[in-house]
C-alpha positions as CSV (number, residue, x, y, z in Angstrom):
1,X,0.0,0.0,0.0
2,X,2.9,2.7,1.0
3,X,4.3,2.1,-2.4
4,X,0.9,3.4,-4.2
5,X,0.4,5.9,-1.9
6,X,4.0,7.6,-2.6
7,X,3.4,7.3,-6.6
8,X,-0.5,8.7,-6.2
9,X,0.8,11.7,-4.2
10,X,4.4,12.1,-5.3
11,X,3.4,12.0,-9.2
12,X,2.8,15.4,-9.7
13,X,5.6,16.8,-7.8
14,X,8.4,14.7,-9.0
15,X,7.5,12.9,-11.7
16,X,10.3,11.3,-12.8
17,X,11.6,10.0,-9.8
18,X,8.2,8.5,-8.8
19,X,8.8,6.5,-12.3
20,X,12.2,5.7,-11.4
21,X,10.8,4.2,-7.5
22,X,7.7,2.4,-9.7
23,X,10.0,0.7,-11.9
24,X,12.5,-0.3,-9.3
25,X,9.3,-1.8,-6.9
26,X,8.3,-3.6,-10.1
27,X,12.3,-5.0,-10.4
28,X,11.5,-5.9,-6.7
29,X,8.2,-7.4,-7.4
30,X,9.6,-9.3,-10.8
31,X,12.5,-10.6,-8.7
32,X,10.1,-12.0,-5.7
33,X,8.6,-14.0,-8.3
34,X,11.5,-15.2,-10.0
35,X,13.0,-16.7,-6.6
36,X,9.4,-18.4,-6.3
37,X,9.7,-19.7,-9.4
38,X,13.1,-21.3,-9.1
39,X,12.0,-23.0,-5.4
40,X,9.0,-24.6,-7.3
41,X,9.6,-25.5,-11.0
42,X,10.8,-29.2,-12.0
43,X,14.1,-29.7,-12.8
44,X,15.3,-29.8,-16.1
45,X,16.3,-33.4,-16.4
46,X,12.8,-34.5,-16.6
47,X,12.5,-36.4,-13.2
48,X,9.2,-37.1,-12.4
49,X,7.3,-35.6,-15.3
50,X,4.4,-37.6,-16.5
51,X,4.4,-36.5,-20.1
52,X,5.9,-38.0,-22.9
53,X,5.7,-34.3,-24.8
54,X,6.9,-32.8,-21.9
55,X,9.7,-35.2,-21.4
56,X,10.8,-34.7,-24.5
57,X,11.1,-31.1,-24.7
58,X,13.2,-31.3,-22.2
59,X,15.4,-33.7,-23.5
60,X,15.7,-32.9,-26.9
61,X,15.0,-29.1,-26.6
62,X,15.6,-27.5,-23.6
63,X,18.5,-29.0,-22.8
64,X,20.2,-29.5,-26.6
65,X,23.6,-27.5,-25.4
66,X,25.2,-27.5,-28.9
67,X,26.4,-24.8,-30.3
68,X,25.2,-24.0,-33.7
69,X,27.1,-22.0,-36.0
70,X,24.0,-19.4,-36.6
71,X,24.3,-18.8,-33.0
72,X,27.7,-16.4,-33.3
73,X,26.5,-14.6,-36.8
74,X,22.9,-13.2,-34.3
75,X,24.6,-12.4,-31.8
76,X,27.1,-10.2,-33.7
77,X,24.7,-8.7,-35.2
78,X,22.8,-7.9,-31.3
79,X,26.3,-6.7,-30.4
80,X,26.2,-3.8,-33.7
81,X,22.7,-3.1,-32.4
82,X,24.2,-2.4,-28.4
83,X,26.7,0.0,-29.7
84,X,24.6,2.0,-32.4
85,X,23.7,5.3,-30.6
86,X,21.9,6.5,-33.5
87,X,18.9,8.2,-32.9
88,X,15.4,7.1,-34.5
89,X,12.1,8.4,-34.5
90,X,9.7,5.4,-33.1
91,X,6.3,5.0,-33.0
92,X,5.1,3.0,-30.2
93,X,1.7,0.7,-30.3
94,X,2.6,-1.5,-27.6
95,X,0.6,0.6,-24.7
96,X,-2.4,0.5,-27.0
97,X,-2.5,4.1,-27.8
98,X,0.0,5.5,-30.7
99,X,2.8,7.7,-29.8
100,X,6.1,8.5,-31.1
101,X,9.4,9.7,-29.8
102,X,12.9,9.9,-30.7
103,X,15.3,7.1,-28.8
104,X,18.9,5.8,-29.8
105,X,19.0,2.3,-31.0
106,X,21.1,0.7,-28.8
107,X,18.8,2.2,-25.1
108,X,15.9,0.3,-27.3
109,X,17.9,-3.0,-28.2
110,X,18.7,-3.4,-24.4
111,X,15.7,-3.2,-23.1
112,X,13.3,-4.9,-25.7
113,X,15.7,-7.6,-27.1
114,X,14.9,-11.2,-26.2
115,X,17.8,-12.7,-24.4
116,X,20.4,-15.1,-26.3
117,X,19.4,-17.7,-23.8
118,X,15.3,-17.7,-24.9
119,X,15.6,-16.5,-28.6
120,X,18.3,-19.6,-28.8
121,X,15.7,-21.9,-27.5
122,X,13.2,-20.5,-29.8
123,X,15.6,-21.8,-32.7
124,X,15.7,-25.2,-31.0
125,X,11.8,-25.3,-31.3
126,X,11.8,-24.3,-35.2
127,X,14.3,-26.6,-35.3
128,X,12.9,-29.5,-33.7
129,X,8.9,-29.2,-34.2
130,X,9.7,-28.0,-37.6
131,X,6.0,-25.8,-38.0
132,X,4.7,-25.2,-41.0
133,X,4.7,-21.1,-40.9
134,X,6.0,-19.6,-37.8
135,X,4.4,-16.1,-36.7
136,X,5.8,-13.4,-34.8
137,X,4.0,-10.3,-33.4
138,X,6.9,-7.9,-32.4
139,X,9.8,-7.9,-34.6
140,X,11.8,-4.8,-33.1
141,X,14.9,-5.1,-34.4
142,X,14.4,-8.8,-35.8
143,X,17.1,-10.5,-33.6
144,X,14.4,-13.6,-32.3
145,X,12.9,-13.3,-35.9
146,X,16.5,-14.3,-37.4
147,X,16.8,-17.1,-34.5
148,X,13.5,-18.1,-35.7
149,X,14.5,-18.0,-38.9
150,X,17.2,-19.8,-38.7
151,X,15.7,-23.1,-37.3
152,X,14.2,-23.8,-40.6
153,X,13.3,-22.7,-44.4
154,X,9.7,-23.0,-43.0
155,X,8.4,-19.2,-44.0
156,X,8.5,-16.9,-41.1
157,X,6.0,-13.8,-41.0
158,X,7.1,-11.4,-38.1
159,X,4.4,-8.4,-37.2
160,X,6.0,-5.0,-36.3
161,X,4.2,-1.8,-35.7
162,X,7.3,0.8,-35.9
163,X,8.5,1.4,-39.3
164,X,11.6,2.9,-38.3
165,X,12.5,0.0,-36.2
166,X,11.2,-2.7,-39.0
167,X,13.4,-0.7,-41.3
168,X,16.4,-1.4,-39.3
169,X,15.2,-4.9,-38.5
170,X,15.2,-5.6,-42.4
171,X,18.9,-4.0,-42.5
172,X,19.5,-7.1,-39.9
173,X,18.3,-9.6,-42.1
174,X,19.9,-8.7,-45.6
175,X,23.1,-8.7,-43.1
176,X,22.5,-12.6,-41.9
177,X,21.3,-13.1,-45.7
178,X,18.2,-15.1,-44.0
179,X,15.6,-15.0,-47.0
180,X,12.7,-16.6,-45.3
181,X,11.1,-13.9,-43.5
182,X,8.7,-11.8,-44.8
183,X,8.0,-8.2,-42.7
184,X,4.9,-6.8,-42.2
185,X,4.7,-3.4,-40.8
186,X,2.0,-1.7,-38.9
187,X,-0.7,-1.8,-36.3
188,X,-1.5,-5.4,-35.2
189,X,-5.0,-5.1,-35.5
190,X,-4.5,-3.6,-38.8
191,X,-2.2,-6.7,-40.1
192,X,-3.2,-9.9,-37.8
193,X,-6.8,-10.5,-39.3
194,X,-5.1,-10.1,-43.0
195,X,-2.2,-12.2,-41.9
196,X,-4.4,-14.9,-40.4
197,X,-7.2,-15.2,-43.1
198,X,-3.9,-15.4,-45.7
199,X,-2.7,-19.0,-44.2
200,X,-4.1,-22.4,-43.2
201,X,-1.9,-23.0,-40.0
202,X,0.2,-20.7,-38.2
203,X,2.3,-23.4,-36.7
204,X,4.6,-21.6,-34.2
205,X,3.6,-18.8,-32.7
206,X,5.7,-16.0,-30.5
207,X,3.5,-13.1,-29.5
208,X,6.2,-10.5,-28.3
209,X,4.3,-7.5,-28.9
210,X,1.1,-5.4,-27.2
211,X,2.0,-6.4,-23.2
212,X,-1.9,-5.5,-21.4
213,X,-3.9,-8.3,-20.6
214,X,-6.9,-7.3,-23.4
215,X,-5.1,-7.3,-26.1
216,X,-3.1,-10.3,-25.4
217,X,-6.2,-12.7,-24.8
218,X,-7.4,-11.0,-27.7
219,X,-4.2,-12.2,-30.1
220,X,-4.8,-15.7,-28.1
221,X,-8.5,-15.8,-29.6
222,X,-7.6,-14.8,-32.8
223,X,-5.1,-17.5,-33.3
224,X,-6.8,-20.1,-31.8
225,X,-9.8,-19.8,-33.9
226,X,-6.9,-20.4,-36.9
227,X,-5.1,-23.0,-35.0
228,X,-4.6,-26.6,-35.8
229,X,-4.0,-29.3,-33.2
230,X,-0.3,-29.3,-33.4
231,X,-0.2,-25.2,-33.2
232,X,2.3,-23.9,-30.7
233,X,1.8,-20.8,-29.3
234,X,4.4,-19.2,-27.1
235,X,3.4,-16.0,-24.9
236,X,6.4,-13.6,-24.0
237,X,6.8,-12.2,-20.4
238,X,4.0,-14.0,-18.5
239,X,4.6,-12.9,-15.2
240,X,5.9,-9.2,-16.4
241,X,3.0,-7.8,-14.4
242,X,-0.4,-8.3,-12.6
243,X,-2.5,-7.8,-16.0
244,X,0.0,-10.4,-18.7
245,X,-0.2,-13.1,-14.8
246,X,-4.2,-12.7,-15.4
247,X,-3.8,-13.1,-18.9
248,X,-1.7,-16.3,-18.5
249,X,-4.3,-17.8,-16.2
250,X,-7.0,-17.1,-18.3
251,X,-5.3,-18.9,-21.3
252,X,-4.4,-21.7,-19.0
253,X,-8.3,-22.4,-18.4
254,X,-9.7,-22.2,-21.8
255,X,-11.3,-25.4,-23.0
256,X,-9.0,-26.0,-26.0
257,X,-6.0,-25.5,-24.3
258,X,-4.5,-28.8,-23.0
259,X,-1.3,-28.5,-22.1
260,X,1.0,-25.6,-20.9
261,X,4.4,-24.7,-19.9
262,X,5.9,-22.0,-18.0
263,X,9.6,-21.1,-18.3
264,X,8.9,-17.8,-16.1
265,X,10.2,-15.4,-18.7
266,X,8.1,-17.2,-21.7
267,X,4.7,-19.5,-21.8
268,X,4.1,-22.2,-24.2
269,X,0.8,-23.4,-25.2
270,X,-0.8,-26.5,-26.3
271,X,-4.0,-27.2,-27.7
272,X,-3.4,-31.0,-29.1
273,X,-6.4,-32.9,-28.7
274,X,-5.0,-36.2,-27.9
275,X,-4.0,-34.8,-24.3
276,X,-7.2,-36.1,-22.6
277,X,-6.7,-34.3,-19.6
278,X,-5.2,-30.9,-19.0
279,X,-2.0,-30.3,-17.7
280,X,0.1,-27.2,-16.3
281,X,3.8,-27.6,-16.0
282,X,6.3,-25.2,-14.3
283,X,9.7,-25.9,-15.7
284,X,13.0,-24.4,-14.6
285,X,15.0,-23.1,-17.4
């Protein structure tokens, strides 16, 4: 309660460094959950999990330490992106209204950019499940999109809102000379329908962009009314607040989903028909 007091009657008197004490609270808040996380997820060799798909996730996926050559040409290419203080004008749908600002590329790469350790076990997935599209909603600067990528010649359609950042994200891609992504900028409510209607199955699925709790049950919906059996969807910072934890639990209890596994930082879903009876799974990774 102090914490909402101080940012209800500080905001107007110091604005920013009411931000700066919400922001390190919700640090606080993220890291509490985290340590939770860690006490109660099963460990990653598989011991005592009960599912065969499970069980061989883990073996085969989550735990596949090799180190593939594509690895080193991304992560140069993140490394450009962490040093490039060039300044670009963005325009930002992710709070669900439209504004636009001017911020250097490499303050946006290190705060928006999927970790090596995740977007490498997105590859892994492409790589293993081998989908037959994969769909991304949130580009920025195409980093997980070229992991993605990368897994497979499978055709990879990546959503950004941001032209300016999809511009650069393009410049990444002609870079790694990966030729089987195709970019589609603007507003996901604008391009999703379009994108959906356009294919039969949209295989893999990372949803990466709008983070409120509407519009991500919303993206759910959408592709689960397009989903097959053998879809995957994968949900990107589950527990990044109160609203995306809701979100999660809602997903969790819908009637077609049968399966789901948290990873903290990322949530996959499941909606194969063959799992008779649903299952939740909190995995340490």
């Amino acid at each position: 309660m102090f914490i909402h007091s101080v940012y209800k009657h500080g905001r107007e008197n110091n604005p920013l460094l009411i931000d700066k004490v919400m922001r390190m609270y919700s640090r606080f808040q993220l890291l509490k959950k985290y340590i939770q996380y860690c006490i109660y997820a099963s460990n990653r060799k598989g011991h005592g999990i009960h599912s065969p798909f499970v069980f061989e996730f883990i073996k085969n996926v989550l735990n596949d330490k090799k180190d593939y050559a594509v690895y080193k040409k991304i992560e140069d290419r993140r490394k450009i992106l962490l040093r490039d203080a060039s300044v670009i004008d963005v325009e930002d749908f992710g709070a669900g209204n439209s504004t636009s600002s001017k911020r250097q590329i490499n303050k946006i790469a290190a705060s928006s950019l999927k970790s090596k350790k995740y977007a490498r076990l997105l590859y892994r997935m492409v790589k293993y499940y081998q989908p037959k599209n994969v769909v991304e909603l949130g580009t920025s600067f195409g980093i997980t999109t070229s992991y993605l990528a990368a897994g497979s010649s499978v055709h990879v359609y990546t959503l950004e809102g941001a032209s300016s950042i999809a511009s650069v994200a393009q410049q990444n891609f002609l870079h790694l000379n990966i030729k089987n992504i195709e970019l589609i900028q603007g507003p996901f409510d604008l391009t999703l329908p379009g994108l959906l209607s356009s294919i039969s199955d949209p295989g893999l699925v990372f949803i990466d962009g709008n983070h409120r709790k509407h519009a991500t049950l919303d993206y759910f919906l959408q592709f689960v009314n397009h989903s097959t059996s053998s879809t995957i969807l994968i949900f990107d910072d589950i527990h990044w607040s109160r609203e995306m934890e809701e979100a999660w639990e809602i997903i969790k209890k819908n009637p077609v989903v049968t399966l789901t596994l948290d990873l903290f930082f990322i949530g996959i879903v499941l909606l194969r028909k063959e799992f008779k009876v649903k299952q939740h799974f909190l995995i340490r990774f």
